[in-house]
C-alpha positions in Angstrom: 23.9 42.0 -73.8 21.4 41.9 -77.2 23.8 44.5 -78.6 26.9 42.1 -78.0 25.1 38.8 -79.1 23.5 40.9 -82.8 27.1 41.7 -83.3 28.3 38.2 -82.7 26.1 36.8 -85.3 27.0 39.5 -87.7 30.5 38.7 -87.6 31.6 42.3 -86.2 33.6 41.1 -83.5 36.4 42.4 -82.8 39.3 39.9 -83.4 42.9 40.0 -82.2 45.3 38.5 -83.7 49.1 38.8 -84.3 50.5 38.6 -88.2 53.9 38.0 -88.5 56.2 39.0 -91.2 58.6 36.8 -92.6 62.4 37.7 -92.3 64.0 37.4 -95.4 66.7 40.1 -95.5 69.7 37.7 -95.5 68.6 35.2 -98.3 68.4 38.3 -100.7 72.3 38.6 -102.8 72.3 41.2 -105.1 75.4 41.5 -106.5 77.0 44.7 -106.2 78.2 44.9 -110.3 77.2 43.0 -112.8 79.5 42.9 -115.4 77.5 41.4 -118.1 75.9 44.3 -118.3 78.3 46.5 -118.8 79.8 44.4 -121.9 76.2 44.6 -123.8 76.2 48.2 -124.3 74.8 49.3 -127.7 76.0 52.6 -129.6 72.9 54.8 -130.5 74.1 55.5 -133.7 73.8 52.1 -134.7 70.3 51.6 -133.1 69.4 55.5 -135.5 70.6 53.8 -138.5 68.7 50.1 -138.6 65.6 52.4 -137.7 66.4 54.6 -140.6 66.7 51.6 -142.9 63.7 49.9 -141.7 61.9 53.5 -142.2 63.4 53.5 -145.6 61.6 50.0 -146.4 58.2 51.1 -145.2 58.7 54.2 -147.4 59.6 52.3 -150.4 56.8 50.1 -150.1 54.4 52.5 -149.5 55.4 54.7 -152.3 55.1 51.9 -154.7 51.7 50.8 -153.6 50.4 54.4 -154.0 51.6 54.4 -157.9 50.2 50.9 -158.6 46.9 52.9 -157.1 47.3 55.5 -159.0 47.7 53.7 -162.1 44.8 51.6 -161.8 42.7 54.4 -160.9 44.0 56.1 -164.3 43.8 53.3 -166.4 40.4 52.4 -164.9 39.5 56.1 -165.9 40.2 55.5 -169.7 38.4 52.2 -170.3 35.3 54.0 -168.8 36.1 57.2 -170.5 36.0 55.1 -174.0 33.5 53.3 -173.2 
């Protein structure tokens, strides 16, 4: 009887209690092909060559930035050297 009523107050009772679970099965429509889809397709070749031309960019730019470095470093080198 103290046993019962401590786990009363506690909130360890056991409680019963039914959950029910929706049926939704029917309201779901997939369709079974969609043709949109099918009409979007993309050749990997032409995905390989924007990347390659976007690479290409990046290269170019980088390349120029490291010779305006360069030079500066170098032309910073002879004004100190002459100085």
């Amino acid at each position: 009887m103290i046993l019962n009523k401590s786990m009363e107050i506690k909130g360890l009772e056991s409680k019963t209690g039914t959950i029910e679970t929706p049926n939704d099965n029917d309201s779901i429509d997939k369709p079974l092909k969609n043709s949109e889809k099918e009409s979007q397709r993309v050749d990997i070749n032409v995905l390989k060559s924007k990347l390659r031309e976007k690479e290409n960019i990046i290269l170019k730019r980088n390349i120029i930035t490291l010779i305006g470095c360069l030079s500066l470093i170098i032309v910073a080198g002879i004004c100190v050297t002459y100085l």
